[in-house]
N, C-alpha and C positions, 0 to 999 in steps of 0.2 A: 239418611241424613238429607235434610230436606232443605238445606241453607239458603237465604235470600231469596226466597218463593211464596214471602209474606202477603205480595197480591193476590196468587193463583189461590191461598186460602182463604182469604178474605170472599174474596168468590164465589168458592166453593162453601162456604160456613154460610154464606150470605144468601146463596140459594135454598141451600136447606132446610133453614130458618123461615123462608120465606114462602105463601100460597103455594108457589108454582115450581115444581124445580125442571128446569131445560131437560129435555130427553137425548139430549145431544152432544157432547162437547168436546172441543178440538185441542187438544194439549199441544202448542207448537213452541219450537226452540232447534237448535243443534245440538247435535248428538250428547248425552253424557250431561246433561244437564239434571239430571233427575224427574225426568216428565213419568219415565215409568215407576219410580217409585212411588212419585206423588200420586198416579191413577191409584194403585194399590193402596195404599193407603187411604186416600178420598174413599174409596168404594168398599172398604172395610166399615167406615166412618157410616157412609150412606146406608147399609145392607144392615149393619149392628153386632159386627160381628169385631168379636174380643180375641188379644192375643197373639198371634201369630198362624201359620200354616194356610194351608186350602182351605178355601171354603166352599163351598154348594152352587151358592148365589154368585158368583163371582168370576167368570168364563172368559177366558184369557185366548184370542185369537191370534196368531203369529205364526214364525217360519217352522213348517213342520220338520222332522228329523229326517224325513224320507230326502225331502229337497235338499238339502244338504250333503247327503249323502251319494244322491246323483250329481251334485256337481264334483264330489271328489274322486268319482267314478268314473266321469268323464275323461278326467285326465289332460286336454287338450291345453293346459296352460291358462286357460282364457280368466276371469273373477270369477266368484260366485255368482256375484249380482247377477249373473245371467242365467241361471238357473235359479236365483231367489225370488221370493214374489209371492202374496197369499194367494191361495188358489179359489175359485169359486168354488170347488165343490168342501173344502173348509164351510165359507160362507152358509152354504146351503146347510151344512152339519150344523152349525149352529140356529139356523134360522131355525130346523125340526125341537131342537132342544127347547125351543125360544114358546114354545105350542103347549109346554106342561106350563102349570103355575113354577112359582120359586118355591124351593126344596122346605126352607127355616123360617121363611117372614113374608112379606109382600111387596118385598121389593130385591132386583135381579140386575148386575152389570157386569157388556160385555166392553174386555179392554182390547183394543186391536190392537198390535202393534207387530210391525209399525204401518199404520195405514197408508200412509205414502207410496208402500213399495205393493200393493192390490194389481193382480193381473184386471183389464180393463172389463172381463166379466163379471170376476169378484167383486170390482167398485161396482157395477150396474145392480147385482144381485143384492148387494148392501143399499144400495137406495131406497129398494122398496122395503126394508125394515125401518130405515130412518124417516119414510115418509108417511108410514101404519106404524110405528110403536107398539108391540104388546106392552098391554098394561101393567104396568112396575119395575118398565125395563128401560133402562139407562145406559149408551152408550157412551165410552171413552176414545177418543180416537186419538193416537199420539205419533207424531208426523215431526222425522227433521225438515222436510220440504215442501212445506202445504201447497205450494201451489203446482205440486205435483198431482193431486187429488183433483178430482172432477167439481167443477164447480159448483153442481146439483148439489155436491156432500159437503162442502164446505157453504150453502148457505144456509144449509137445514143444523147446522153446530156453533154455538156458542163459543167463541175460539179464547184460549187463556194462553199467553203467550210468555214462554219463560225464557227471560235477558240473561247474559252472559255475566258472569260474576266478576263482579269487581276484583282489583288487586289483594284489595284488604282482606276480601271475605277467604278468596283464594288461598289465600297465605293461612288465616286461623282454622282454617278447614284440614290445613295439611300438618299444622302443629297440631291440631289436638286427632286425627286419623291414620299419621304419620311421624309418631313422636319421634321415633328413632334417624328419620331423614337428617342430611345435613344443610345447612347453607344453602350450598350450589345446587344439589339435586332440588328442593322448593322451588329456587329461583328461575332451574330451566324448567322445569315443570308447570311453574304460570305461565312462561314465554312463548309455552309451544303449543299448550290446551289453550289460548285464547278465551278464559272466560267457564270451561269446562268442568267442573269437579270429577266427574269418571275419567277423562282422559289425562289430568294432572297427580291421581292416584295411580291410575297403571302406567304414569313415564317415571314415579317414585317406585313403584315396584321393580319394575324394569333396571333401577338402580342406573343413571344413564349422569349421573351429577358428571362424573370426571370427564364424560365425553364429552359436556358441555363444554364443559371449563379450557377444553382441549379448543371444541371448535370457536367457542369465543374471542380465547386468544387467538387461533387465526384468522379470524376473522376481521377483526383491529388491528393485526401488527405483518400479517402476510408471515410465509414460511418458508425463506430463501433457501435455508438448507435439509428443508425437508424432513428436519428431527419431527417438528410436533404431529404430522401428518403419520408418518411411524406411530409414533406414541397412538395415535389414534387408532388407525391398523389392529394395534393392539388389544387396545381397550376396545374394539370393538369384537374382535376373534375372531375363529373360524367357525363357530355353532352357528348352522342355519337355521334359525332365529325369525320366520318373519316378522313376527306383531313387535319383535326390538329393531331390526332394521330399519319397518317402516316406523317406529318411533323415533329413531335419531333423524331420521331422513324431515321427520315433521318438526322437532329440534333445529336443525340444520336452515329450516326454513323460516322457522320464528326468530333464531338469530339473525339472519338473513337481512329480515324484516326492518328486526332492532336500528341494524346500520343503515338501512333506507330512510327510514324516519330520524334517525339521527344526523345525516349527512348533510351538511352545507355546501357540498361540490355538487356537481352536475351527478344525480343519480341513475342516468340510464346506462352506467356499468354495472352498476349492484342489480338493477333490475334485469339487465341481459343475466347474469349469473344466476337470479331468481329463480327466472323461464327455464334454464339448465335444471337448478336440482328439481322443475317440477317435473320437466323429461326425465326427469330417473326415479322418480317417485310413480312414473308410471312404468318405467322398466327394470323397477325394483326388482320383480320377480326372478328376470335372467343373470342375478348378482346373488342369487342362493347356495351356491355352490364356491364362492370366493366372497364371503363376506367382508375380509380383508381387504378387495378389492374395492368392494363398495364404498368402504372409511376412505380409502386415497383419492376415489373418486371427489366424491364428498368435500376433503380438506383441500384438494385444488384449486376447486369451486372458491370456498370459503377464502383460501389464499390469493386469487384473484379479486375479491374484493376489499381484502387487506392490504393490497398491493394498490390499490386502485387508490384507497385513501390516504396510505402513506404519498401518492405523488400528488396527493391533492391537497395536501397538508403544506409540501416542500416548500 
């Protein structure tokens, strides 16, 4: 689903179409936007190739399974990202591959992704392909943070950059991918993906509507006696859970938000409370084993600035 990305194909049709096409191009947006579908699909478009599945021509550079593997080996607690990262000798695997013709036709693209996250040799070693091209070969480069990339590689790429999705689009994206969703789940779902179509389907899978509705109300009305914070507790359980913790926790934050932007009073309360769940969005981790804990965490937070508004209200 390739929704509101009517530039980046105009672009891409536009090139193809035309004498010369870029050997370069830089897919940029935040996460979840569809940048890697659209390569996939452009480079199906480009190469000629029908259907669905693998194809030949079509060489897909990213996080290998090894890497991953030694970060869960590690054990130390630490992210991934620090064991994540293409490696150069990737790079170089493909460069050799890059020395045959293309398998089906005459023309060959490689998609990085995500280029952004290139150990500083692999970006070195990718330059000199991007600055010799073999002939019929097209790279994709798709970057949530371009300007993480060395500047050599971002001037030799055609950059396409794909904006965050409006409300609207948001919304018909999730009725027609998400028919079954209710109300609230949609609603917190746009509030927390900012714009995202991947990260507003997996806070709908995550099924997180009632948490919402849980922290919105305390968020606006405060929770003197502590029921809704319960209730939440609840609705949140005890399954160690990350990719839903750290979803409510980004939930948590986009309501957050709501009230900031909505506030007529002095909002350097909400914002202190801000700074708070983003300290726990980074010490999520050590809330794995009481997730329960994490929800009341969470609702005090939220209660303090529903506290904050009811005296600003008075």
């Amino acid at each position: 689903m390739l929704l509101g990305h009517e530039k980046a194909w105009d672009a891409w049709r536009g090139a193809m179409a035309g004498e010369r096409m870029h050997h370069a191009w830089l897919l940029a947006g935040k996460k979840g936007l569809g940048k890697a579908s659209f390569a996939r699909a452009a480079a199906r478009l480009l190469v000629g190739a029908g259907g669905e599945g693998e194809h030949p021509d079509i060489l897909t550079l990213t996080y290998g399974a090894k890497n991953k593997d030694e970060a869960k080996k590690r054990g130390d607690g630490k992210p991934f990202e620090l064991a994540r990262g293409i490696k150069v000798d990737q790079v170089r695997d493909i460069q050799r591959r890059l020395t045959t013709r293309p398998t089906m036709g005459t023309k060959r693209v490689v998609i990085i992704d995500p280029a952004d996250d290139m150990e500083v040799s692999a970006s070195n070693a990718l330059l000199k392909s991007l600055e010799e091209p073999p002939r019929g070969t097209y790279f994709m480069l798709i970057a949530h943070s371009p300007a993480r990339l060395l500047p050599t590689i971002r001037s030799r790429c055609r950059t396409v950059r794909f904006p965050a999705l409006a409300h609207e689009e948001m919304d018909g994206l999730l009725r027609e991918l998400a028919p079954g969703a209710d109300i609230a789940t949609r609603d917190a779902a746009i509030a927390a993906a900012a714009g995202s179509p991947g990260a507003a389907l997996s806070f709908v899978d995550l099924q997180l509507g009632k948490a919402a509705q849980l922290m919105r109300a305390i968020a606006t009305h405060g929770d003197p006696d502590f029921a809704l914070r319960g209730e939440l507790a609840g609705v949140i359980g005890a399954k160690q859970d990350i990719p839903r913790l750290q979803a409510i926790l980004d939930l948590a934050r986009a309501i957050l938000a709501e009230r900031i932007d909505d506030s007529h009073d002095d909002p350097r309360k909400l914002i202190d409370t801000h700074t708070e769940l983003v300290r726990l969005t980074r010490e999520q981790p050590t809330y794995n084993f009481d997730p329960g804990l994490l929800g009341m965490e969470i609702g005090t937070l939220l209660a303090q600035a529903g506290a904050a508004s009811e005296r600003g209200n008075g």
